[in-house]
KEKE-3310 file (N, C-alpha, C; in steps of 0.2 Angstrom, whole numbers, plus 5000, padded with zeros to 4 digits):
npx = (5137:5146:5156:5160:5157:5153:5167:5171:5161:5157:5149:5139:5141:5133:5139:5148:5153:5167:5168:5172:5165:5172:5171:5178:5176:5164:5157:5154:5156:5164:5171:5171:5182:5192:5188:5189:5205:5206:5206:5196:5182:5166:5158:5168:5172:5162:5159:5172:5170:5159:5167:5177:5173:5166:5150:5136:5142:5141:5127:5126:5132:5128:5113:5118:5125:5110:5104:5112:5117:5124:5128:5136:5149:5152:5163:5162:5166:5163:5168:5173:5185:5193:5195:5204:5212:5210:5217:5227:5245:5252:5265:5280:5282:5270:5261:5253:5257:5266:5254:5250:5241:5244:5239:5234:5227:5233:5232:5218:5207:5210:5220:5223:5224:5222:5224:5235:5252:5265:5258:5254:5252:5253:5245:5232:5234:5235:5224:5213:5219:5225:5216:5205:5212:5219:5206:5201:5210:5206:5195:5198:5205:5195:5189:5198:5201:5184:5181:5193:5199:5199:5191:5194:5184:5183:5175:5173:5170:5172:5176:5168:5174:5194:5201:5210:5221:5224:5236:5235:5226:5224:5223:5210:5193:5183:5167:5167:5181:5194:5205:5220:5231:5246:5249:5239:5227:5218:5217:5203:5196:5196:5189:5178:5174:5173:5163:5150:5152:5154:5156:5172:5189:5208:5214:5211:5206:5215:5222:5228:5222:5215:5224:5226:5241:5247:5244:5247:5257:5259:5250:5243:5230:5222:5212:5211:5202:5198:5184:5178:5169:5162:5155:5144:5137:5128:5124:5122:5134:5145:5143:5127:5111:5109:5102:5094:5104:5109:5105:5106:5117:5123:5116:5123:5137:5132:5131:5144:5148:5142:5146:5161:5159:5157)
npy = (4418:4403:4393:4383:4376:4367:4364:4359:4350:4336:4333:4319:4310:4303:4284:4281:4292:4304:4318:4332:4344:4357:4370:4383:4396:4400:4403:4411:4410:4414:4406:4412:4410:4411:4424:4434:4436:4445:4461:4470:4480:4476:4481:4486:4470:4465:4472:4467:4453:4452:4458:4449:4435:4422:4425:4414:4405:4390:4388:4388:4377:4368:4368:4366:4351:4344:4346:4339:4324:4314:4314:4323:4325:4334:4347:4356:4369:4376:4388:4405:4412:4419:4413:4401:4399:4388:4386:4389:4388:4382:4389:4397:4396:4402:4414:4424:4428:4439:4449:4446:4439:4425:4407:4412:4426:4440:4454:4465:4465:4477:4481:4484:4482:4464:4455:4457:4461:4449:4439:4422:4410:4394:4390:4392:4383:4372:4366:4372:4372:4360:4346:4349:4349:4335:4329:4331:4327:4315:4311:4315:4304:4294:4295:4292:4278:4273:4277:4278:4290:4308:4321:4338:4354:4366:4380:4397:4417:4430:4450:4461:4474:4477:4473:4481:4470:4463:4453:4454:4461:4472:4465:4456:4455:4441:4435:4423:4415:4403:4393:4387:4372:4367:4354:4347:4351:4344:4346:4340:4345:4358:4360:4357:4367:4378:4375:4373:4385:4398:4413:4414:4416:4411:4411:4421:4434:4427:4413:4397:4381:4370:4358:4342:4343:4329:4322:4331:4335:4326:4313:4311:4305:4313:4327:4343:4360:4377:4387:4403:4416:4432:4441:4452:4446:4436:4440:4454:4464:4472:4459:4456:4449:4434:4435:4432:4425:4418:4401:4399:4399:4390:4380:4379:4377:4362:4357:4359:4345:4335:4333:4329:4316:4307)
npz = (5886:5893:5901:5898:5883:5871:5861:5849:5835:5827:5815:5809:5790:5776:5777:5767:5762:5757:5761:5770:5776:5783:5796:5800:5809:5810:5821:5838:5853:5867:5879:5898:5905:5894:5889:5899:5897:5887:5882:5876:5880:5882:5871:5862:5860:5855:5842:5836:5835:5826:5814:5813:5814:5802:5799:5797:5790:5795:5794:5779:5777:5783:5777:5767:5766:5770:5758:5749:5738:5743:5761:5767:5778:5794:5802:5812:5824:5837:5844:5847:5836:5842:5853:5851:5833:5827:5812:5810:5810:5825:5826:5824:5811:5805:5795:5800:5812:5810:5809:5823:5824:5824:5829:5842:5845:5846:5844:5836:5820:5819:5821:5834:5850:5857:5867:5881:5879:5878:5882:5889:5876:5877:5886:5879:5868:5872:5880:5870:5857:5853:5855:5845:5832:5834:5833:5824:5813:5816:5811:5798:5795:5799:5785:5776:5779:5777:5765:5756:5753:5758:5753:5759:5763:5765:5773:5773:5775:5769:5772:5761:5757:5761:5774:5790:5795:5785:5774:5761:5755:5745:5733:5719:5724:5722:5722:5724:5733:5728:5739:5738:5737:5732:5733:5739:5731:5717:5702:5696:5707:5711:5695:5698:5710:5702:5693:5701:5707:5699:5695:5700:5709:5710:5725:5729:5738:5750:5752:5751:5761:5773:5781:5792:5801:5800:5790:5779:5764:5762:5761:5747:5743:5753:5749:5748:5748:5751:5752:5751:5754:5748:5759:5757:5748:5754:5766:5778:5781:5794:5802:5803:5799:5788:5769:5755:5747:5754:5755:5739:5739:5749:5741:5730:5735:5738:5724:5725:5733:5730:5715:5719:5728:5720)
capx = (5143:5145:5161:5162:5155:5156:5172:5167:5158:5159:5144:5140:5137:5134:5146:5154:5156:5174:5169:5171:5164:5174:5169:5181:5176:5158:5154:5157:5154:5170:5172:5170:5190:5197:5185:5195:5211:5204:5205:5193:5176:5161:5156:5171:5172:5156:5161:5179:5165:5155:5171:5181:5167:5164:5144:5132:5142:5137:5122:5127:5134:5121:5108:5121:5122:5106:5101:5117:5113:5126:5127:5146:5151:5152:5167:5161:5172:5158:5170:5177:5191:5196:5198:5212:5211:5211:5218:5233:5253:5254:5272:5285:5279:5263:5264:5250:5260:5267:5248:5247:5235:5243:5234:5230:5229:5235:5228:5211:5206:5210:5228:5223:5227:5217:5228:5241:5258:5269:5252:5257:5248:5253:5235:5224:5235:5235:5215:5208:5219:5227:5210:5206:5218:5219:5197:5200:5214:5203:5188:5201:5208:5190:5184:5199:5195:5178:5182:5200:5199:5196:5190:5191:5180:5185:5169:5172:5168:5176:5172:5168:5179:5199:5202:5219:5226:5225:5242:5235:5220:5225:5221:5203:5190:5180:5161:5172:5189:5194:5210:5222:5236:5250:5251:5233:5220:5219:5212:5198:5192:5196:5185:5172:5172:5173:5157:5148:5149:5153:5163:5177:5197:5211:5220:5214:5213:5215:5225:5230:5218:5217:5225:5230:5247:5251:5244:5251:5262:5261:5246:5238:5222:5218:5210:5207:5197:5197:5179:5177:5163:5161:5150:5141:5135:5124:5124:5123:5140:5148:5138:5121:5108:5107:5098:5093:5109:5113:5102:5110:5126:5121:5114:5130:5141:5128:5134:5150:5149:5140:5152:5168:5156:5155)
capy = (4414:4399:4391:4375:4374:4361:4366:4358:4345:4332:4329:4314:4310:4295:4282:4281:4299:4305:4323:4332:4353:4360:4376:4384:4403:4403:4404:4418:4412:4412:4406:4417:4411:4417:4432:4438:4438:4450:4466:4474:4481:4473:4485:4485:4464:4461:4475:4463:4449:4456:4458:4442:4429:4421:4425:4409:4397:4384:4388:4386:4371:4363:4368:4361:4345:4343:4344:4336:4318:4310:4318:4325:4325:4342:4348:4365:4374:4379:4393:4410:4411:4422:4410:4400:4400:4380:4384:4393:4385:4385:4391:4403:4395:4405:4420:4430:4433:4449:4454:4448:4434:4417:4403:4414:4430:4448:4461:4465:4466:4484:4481:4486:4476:4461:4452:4459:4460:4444:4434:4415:4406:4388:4383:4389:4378:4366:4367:4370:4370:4353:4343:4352:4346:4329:4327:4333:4321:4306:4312:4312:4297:4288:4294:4287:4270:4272:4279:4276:4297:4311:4328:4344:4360:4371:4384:4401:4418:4438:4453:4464:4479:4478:4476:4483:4467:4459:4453:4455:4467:4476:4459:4456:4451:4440:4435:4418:4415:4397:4392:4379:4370:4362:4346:4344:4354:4342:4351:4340:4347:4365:4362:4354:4370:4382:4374:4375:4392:4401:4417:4413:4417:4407:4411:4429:4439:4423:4408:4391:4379:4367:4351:4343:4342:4320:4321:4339:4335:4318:4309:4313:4306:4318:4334:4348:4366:4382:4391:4409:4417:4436:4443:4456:4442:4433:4444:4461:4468:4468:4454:4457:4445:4433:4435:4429:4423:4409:4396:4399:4399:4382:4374:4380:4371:4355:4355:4353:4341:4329:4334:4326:4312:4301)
capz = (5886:5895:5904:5896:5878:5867:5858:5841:5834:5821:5813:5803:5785:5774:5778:5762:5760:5755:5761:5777:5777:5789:5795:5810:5811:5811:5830:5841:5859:5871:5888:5902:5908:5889:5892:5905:5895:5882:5885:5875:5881:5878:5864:5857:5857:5852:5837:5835:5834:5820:5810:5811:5815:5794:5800:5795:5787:5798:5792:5773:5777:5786:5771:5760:5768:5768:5751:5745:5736:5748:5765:5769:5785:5793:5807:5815:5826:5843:5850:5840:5832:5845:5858:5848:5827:5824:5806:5811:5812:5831:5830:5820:5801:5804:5794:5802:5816:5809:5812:5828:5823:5824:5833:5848:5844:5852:5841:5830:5814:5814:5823:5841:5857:5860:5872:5883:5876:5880:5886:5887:5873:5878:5889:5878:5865:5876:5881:5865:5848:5852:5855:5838:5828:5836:5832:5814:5810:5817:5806:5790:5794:5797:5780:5773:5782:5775:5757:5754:5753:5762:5752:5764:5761:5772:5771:5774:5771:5770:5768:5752:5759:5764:5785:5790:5798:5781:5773:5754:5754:5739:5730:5721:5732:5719:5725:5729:5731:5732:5740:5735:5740:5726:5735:5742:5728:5713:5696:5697:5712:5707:5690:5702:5714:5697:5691:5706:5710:5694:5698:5708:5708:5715:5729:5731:5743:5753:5748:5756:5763:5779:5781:5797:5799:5800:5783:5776:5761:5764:5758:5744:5745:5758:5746:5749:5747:5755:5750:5753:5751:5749:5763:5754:5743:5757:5773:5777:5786:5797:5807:5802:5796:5783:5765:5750:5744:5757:5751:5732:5738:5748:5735:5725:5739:5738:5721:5724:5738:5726:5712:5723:5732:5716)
cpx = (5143:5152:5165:5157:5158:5161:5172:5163:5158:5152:5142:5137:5136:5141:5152:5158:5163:5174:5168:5169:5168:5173:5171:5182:5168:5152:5159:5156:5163:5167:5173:5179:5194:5194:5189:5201:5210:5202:5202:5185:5170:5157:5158:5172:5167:5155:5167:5175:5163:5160:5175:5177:5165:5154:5138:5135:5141:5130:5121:5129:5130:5116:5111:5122:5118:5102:5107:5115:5117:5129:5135:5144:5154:5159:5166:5164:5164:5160:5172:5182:5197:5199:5205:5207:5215:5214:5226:5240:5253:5261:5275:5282:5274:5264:5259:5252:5264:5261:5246:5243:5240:5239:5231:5232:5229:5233:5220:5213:5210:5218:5229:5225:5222:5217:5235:5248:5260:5263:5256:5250:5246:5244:5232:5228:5232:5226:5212:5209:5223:5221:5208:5207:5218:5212:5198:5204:5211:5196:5193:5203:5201:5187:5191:5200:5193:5178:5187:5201:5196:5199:5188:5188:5177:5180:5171:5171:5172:5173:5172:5174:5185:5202:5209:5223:5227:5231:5241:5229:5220:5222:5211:5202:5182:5172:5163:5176:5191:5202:5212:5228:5240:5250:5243:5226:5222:5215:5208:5192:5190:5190:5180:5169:5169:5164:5151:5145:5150:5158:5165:5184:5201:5215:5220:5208:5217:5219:5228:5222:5222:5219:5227:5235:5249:5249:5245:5257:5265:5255:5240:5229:5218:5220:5208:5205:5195:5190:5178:5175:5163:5154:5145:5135:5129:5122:5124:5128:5139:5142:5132:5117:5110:5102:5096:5099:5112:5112:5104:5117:5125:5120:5120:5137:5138:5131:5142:5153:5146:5145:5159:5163:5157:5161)
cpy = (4409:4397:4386:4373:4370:4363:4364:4353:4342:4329:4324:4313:4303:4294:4281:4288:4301:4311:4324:4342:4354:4367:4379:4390:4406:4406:4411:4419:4412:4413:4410:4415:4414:4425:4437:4438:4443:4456:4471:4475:4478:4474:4482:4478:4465:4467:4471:4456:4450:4457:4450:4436:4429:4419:4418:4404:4390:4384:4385:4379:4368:4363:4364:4353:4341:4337:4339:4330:4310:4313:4316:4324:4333:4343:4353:4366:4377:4386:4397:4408:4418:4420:4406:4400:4392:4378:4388:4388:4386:4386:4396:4403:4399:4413:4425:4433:4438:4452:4454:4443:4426:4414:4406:4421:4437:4454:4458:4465:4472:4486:4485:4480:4474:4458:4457:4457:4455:4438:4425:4411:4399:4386:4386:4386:4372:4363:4367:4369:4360:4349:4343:4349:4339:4326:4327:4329:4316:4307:4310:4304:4291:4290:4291:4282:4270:4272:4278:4282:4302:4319:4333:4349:4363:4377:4391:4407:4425:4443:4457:4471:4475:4479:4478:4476:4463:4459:4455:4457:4470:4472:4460:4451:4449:4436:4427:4416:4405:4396:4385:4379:4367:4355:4343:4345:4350:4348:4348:4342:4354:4365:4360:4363:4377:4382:4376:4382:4398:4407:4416:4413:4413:4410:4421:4432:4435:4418:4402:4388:4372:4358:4347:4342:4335:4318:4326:4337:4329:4312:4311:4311:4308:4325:4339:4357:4372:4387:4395:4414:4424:4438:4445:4447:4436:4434:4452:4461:4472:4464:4452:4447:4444:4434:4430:4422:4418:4405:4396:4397:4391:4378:4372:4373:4364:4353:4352:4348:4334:4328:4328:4321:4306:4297)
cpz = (5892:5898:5901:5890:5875:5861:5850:5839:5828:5819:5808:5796:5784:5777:5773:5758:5761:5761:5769:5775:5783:5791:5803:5812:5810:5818:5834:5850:5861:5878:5892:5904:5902:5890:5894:5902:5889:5885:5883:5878:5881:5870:5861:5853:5855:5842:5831:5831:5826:5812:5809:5811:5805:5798:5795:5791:5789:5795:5782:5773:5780:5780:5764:5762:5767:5761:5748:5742:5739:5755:5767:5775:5786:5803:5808:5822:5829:5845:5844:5838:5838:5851:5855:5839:5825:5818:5803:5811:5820:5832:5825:5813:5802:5802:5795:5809:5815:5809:5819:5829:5821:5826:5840:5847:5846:5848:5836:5824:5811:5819:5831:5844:5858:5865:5875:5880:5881:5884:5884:5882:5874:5882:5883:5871:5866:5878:5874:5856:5847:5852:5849:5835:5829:5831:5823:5810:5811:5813:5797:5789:5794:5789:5775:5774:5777:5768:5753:5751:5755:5758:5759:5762:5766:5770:5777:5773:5775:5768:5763:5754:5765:5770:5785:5790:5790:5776:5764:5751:5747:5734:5728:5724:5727:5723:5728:5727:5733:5732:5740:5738:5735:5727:5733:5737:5720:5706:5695:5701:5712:5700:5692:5706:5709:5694:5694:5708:5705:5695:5703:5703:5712:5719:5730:5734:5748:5748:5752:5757:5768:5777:5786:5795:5798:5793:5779:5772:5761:5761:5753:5740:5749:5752:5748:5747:5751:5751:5752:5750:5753:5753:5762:5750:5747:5765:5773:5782:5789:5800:5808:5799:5790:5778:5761:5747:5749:5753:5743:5736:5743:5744:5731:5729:5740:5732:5721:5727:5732:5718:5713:5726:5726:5716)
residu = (UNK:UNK:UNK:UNK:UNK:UNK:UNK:UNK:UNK:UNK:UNK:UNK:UNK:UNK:UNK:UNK:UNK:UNK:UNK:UNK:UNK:UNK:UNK:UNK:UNK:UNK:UNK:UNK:UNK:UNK:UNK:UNK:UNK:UNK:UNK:UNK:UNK:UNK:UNK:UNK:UNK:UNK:UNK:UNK:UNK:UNK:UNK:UNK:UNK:UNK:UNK:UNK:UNK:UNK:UNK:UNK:UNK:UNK:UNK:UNK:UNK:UNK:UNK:UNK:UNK:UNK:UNK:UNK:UNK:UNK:UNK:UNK:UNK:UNK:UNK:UNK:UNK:UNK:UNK:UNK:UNK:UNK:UNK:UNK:UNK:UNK:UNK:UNK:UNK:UNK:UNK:UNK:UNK:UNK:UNK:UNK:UNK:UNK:UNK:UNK:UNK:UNK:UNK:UNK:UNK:UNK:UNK:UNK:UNK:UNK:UNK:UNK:UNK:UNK:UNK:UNK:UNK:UNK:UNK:UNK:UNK:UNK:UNK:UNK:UNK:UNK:UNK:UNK:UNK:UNK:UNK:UNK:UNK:UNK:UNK:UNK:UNK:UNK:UNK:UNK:UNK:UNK:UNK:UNK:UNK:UNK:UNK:UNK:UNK:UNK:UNK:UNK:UNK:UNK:UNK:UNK:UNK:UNK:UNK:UNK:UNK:UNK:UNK:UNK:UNK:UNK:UNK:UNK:UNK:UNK:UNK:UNK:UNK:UNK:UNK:UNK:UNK:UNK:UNK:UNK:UNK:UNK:UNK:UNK:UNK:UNK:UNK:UNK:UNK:UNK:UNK:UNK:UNK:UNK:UNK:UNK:UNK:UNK:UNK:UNK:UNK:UNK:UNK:UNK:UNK:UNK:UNK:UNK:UNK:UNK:UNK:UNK:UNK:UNK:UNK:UNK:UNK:UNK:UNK:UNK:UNK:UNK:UNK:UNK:UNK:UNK:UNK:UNK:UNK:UNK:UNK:UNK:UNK:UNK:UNK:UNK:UNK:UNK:UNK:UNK:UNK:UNK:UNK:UNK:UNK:UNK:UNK:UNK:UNK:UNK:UNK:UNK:UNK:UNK:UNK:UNK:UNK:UNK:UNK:UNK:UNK:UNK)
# end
């Protein structure tokens, strides 16, 4: 762990690409000064780790890049999801604070104590989900510049068994789940994403997808796609190595980066 990692990075596609991968829970370093505000173990973090971290999708999304036939543009997220969670409500609208997991979060996966009760969230607001948020809007906004619209595909991935903190576990948990939005996910994009990857469900166990707020319900040439991909299906769990099944499931997301690019 480091002091001062590069908090995210925007990497670039074609100029005329619509598309942005975003992808804001595939890393798992944290800062030695958030460190120190977490009060589990080594162990036990680097266990906390292993469960919340969506393991290798940077990697599916850089292989999907790639090969695409117009190269997206890709927004990865450097730090956990445990320093701040970039895709959160930083305030009261965020309904995973009854788990304890808004934008900065005080309990795990499995409803223990991450952070001290009453810990003040404001710095690392302040420090790492505003910056964030800020970078992410200036990437939408230059692809609609550039394109005169800006698809999002938010790339992430869950696992094949039901964690406690989860609001809707009971729900199935199809090999991928794509998440929509009524304003922002047109049905061309959804019969795009359906094509692509073949079995998938909408909106379960997961539901929703990102959008910054200064265009949230406001501009609908900003689209977008929440893709969540069952872990089982291209990693061994919790945390382990990836298999076979990236590169397909890559490819599957190349599809539908050139699908929505035309």
């Amino acid at each position: 762990m480091t002091d001062a990692p590069p908090p995210f990075e925007l990497l670039p596609g074609a100029t005329d690409s619509p598309v942005i991968l975003h992808v804001p829970h595939s890393a798992r370093e944290i800062p030695h000064a958030v460190r120190a505000g977490i009060v589990l173990g080594d162990q036990e973090l680097a266990r906390e780790l292993d469960h919340i971290t969506d393991g290798h999708t940077d990697r599916i999304a850089e292989l999907a890049a790639g090969s695409a036939g117009v190269t997206p543009w890709r927004f990865v997220n450097r730090l956990s999801r445990l320093v701040v969670d970039p895709e959160r409500f930083p305030d009261g609208r965020e309904v995973m604070l009854a788990a304890g997991m808004g934008a900065v979060y005080t309990r795990t996966t499995h409803g223990g104590v991450l952070r001290s009760e009453g810990v003040d969230a404001a710095p690392l607001l302040e420090r790492y989900f505003e910056p964030y948020a800020r970078a992410m809007a200036r990437a939408v906004a230059d692809r609609l510049a550039a394109a005169g619209r800006a698809v999002i595909i938010d790339v992430h991935s869950y696992p094949s068994r039901r964690l406690p903190y989860e609001l809707h576990g009971e729900a199935p948990r199809p090999a991928v789940c794509l998440g929509t939005d009524s304003f922002h996910t047109p049905p061309a994009l959804l019969d795009a994403a359906r094509e692509a990857f073949g079995e998938t469900e909408l909106d379960t166990p997961f539901s929703g997808t990102y959008v910054p707020l200064e265009f949230y319900g406001e501009r609908p040439e900003v689209s977008a796609l929440m893709v969540e991909i069952r872990r089982d299906t291209y990693m061994t769990e919790p945390g382990g190595p990836a298999g076979p099944g990236l590169e397909r499931l890559a490819g599957a997301l190349a599809g539908l980066v050139d699908a929505v690019s035309r």
